[in-house]
N, C-alpha and C positions, 0 to 999 in steps of 0.2 A: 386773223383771217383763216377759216378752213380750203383747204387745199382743193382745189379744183380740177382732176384729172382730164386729160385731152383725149379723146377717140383720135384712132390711127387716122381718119380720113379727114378731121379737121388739123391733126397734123400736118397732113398729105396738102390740105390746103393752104395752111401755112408755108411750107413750104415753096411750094410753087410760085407764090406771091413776090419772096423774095427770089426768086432764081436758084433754090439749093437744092442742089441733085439729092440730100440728105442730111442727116441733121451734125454728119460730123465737119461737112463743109462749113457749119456756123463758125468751128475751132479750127479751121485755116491756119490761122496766124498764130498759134499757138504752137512754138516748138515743140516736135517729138519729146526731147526729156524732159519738159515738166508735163507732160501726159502722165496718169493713173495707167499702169499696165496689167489691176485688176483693181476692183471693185473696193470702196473702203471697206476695211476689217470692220462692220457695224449688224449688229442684226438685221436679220430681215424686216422685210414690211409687216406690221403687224396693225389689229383695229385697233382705231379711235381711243376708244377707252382703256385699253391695256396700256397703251403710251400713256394716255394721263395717269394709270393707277402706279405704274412706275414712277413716273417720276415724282407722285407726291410721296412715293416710297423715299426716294432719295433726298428729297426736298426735308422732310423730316427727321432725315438725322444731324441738318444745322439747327444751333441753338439759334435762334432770334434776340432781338435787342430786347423784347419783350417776355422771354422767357424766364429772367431771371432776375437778381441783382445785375446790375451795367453802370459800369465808370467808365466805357471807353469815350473819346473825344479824339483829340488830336485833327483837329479839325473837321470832323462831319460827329455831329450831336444829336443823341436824340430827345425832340421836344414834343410836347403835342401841339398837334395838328387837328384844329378843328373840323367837326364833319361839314358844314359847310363850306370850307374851302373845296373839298372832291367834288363837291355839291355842282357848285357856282360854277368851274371849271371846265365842266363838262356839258356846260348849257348850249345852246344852238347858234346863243348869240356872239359869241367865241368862232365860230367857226366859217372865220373871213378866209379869204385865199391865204396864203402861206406867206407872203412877202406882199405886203401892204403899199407897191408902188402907186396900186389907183385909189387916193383916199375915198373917191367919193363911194366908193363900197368897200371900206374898210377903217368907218369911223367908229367903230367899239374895237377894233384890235388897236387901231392908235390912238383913242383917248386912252385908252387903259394901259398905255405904252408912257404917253405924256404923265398919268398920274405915277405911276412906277418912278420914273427920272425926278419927279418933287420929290417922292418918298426920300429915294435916297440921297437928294441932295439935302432934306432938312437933317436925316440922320448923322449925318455925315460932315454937317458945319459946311460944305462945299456952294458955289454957286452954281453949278449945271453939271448934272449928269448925265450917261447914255442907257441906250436901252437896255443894255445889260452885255457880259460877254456869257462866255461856255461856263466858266469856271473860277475861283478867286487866284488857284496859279497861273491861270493863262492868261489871268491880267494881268498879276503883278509881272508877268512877261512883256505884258503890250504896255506897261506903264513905263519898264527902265527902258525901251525902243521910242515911246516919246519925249524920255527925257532926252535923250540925246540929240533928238532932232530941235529940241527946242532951247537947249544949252549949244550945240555945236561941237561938243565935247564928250570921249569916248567911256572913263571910268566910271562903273559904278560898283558901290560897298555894298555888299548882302551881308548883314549883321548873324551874328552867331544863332539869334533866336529867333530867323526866319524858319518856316516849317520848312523840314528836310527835303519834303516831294515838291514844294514852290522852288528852293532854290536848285534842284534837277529840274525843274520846267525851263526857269531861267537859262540855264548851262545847254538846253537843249536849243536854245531858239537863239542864244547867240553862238552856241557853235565853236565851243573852248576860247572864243575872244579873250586875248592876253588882259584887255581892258576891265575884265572882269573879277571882281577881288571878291572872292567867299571867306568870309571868317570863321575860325574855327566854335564848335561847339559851345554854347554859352547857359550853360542850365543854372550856373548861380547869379545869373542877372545882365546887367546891362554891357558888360563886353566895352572894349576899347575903339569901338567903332567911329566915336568921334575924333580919337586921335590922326585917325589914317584920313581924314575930310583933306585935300590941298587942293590948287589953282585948276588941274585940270580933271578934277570931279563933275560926271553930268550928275548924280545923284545917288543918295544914299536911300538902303531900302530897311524900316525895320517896322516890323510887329508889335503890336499890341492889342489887346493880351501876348506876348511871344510862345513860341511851341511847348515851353515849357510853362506857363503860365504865368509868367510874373507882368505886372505894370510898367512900361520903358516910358521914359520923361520926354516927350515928345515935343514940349516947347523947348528945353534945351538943345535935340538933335535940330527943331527946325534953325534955332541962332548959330547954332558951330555950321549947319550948310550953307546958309543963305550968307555968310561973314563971308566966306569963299565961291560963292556965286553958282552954287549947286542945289539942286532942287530936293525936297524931302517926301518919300514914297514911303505911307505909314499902310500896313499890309493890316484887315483884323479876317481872322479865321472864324470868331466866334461874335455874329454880326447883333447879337441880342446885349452883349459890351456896352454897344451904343448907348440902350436905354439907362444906362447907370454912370459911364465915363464922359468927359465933357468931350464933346465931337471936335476932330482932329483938326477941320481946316479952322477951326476957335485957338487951336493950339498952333499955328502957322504951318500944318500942311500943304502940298502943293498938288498932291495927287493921292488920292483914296483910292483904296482898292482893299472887296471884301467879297470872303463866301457868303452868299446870301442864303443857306439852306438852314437853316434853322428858323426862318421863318417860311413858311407855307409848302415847306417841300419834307420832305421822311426821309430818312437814310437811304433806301433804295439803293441796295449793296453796291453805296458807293456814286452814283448818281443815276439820272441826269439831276446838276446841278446848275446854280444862277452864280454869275458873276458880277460882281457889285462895282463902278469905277467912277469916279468923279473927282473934278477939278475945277478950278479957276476961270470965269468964265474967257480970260486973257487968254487962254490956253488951248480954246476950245475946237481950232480948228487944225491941232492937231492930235486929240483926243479922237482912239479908235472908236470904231463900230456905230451904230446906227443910232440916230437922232430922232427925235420928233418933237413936233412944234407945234404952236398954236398961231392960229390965221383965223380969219372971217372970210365968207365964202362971198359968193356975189349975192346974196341977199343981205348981208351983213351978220349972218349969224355966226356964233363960235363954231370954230371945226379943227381939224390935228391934222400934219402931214407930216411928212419925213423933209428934214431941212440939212441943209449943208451936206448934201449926198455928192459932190465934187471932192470929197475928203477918201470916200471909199473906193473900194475896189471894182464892184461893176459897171464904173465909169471911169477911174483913173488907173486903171490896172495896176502898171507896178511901179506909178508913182503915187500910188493911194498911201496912205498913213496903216493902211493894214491891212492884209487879206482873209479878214474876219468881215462881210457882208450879211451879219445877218446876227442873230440872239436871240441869248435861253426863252424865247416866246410863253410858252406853258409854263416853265418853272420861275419866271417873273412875274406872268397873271397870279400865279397860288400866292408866290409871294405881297404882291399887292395887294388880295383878299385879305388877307393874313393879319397884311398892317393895317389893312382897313377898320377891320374886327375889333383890333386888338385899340386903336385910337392913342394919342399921346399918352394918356393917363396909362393906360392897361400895358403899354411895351414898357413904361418906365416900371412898372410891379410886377411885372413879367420880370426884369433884370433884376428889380430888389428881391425876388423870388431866387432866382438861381444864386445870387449872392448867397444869401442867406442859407442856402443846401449846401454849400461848398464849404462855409464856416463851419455847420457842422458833422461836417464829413474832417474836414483837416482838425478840427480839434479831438475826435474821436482818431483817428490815424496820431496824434501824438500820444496815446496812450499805450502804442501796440510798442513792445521791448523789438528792438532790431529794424525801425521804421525813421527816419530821419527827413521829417519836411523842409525842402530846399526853400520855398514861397515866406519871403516876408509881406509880398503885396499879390493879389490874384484875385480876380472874376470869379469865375467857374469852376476853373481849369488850376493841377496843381502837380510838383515834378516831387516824389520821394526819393529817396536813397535807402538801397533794402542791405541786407547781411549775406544775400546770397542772389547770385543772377538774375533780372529781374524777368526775363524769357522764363526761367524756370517755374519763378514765381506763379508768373500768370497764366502756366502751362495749370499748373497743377490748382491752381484755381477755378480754371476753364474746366475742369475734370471734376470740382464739386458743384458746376453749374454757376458759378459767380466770373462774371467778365469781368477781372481788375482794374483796366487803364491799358493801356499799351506799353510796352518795352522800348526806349529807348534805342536800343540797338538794334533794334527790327526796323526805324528808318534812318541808325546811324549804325552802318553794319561795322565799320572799322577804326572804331573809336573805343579803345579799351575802358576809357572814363568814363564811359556810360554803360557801362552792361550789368550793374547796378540797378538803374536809373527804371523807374516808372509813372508815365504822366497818367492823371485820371482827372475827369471831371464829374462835377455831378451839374441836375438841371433840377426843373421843377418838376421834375417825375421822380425825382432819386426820394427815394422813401428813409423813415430811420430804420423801416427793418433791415432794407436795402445795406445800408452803414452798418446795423449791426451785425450781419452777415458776413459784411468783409473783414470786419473787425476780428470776427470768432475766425473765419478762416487763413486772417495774413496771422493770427498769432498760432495757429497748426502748425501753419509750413514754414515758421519762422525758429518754430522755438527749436 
């Protein structure tokens, strides 16, 4: 939106309207010491087009995920994005009121809300999903907050190879809760998570694909919880998994939770992102965030509405199941184009596609002297162990224009066992020049 400057006399009228002798009456209430006692230290006003030329000034001295070789993952992937999805998204038909209380004009934002929830409950093995949350951390937060309320019981286990910023999501929303057990780092596999399962566990949380990339045995975690009467919270970060792994509630999940940005959404340094969550339909009425439904209207035709809204917060305030009211709307439509497009067949070769980049991206990395792949089993996504700091690594890689994978120790800062450590993935964009790039480059800075 271009900026609209006010003349003094509609100012003047503004003012009046409310009663303010001027415009610093508007900041009343605003204590003296957090007042600016001069102007911020910022250039002056300047045209239009000098502020754009600057900042594409600055805008281009980031490398993009498209600028070069890219192995980064660790949770946000870059895939393509068909042009039709920007297409579709941005049609007229899309553009219901913003919260869809009155269906009967707001029956394409809520069928295409209802189709999103099949999506992800077929994906996913589950019987009923919701509209979406923010994000896959700020599920996997609202999922260990419903496990409790639906066990009555306060423990829950975060496994070693949950993503480092999911399980600080966690820690932030319960609030150092003694109840809460993080396990330490776990890059060479499945971790001892099922030993610590006892009587007053509400549930355990683990990953698959985990942060590191490996495959976690999900039918086993779901028998060692449910022996003990604790629920199983399987976290995937990299939601295109699905089309190659057998889907978790097949494997006795209890509660799904995924980033959904790898399908119909772009990196977008960093988000807005979809949060993916679904459960059992036994479960459902205390499963966060917004719902929608199918009904017949009074002619008997098919129609969508929002169902079970006594569960949320702009009705039950703060005995709502959550104070999340609302969902990634836009980055769940692209989503649901996405998968539309893409159809059962095409997301399942879609996933035999990134398999297949990643084999040979990890057989090419075992070639390179000083590079040690941790991954006996992996998707995409895969954790090395280098001869020399892996920050450093990826420094100096970054500096020949090739994006390694991410360090380790940049979201496990105080863990000296990992400052080795680098996770990389490849997709169905990872090229073999891409591979033989890094190849030639980890063996520079290696040798």
């Amino acid at each position: 939106m271009r900026y609209l400057p006010h003349s003094e006399a509609e100012r003047a009228e503004m003012l009046g309207v409310v009663g303010a002798a001027g415009i610093e009456a508007l900041f009343s209430a605003v204590p003296n010491g957090a007042l600016l006692k001069a102007p911020v230290d910022l250039p002056s006003h300047s045209p239009e087009f000098l502020v754009e030329a600057h900042m594409r000034t600055l805008a281009a001295r980031n490398q993009a995920a498209g600028d070069g070789p890219f192995f980064v993952g660790a949770g946000a992937y870059r895939h393509h994005v068909p042009a039709t999805v920007d297409h579709l998204i941005q049609r007229s038909e899309w553009l219901t009121a913003y919260t869809p209380y009155q269906p009967e004009i707001s029956q394409g934002t809520l069928q295409m809300l209802f189709e999103f929830q099949t999506q992800v409950a077929k994906i996913t093995g589950m019987e009923v999903a919701n509209a979406s949350l923010y994000d896959g951390s700020t599920g996997t937060a609202e999922a260990v907050l419903m496990a409790r309320r639906l066990t009555k019981r306060s423990k829950i286990i975060l496994s070693g190879g949950l993503h480092p910023q999911y399980r600080d999501v966690v820690k932030a929303y319960l609030r150092d809760d003694p109840g809460l057990v993080c396990l330490s780092a776990s890059p060479d596999g499945q971790g001892d998570i099922l030993d610590r399962i006892d009587v007053d566990t509400a549930a355990i949380v683990v990953q698959t694909p985990d942060f590191y990339g490996h495959l976690r045995n999900i039918e086993a975690a779901a028998q060692a919880a449910h022996a003990k009467g604790a629920l199983l919270i399987v976290v995937v970060t990299e939601v295109i998994s699905l089309g190659l792994l057998e889907a978790p509630g097949a494997l006795g999940a209890d509660i799904v939770v995924a980033e959904g940005q790898s399908i119909g959404n772009a990196l977008n340094f960093g988000g807005p992102y979809v949060g993916l969550m679904a459960t059992r339909k036994e479960f459902v009425r205390q499963m966060p965030g917004r719902l929608c439904g199918e009904t017949v209207d009074a002619n008997g035709e098919r129609g969508f509405v929002l169902t079970l809204s006594t569960r949320e917060q702009h009705i039950r305030r703060e005995k709502a199941t959550s104070n999340i009211c609302t969902n990634s709307g836009l980055c769940a439509l692209a989503f649901s184009i996405h998968m539309a497009l893409l159809g059962e067949a095409g997301f399942t070769r879609l996933a035999r596609l990134n398999h297949a980049r990643a084999c040979a991206l990890a057989d090419a990395l075992e070639t390179v002297a000083g590079v040690v792949l941790l991954n006996r089993t992996f998707f995409n996504e895969m954790t090395i162990r280098l001869n020399k700091p892996g920050a450093e690594v990826v420094e100096a890689l970054a500096a020949n224009g090739i994006l390694a994978g991410v360090p380790v120790s940049r979201l496990v800062p105080d863990d000296p066992a990992v400052e080795d450590l680098v996770v990389l993935a490849a997709t169905e964009l990872t090229t073999d020049d891409d591979i033989a790039a890094l190849v030639s480059g980890l063996k520079e800075v290696l040798a």
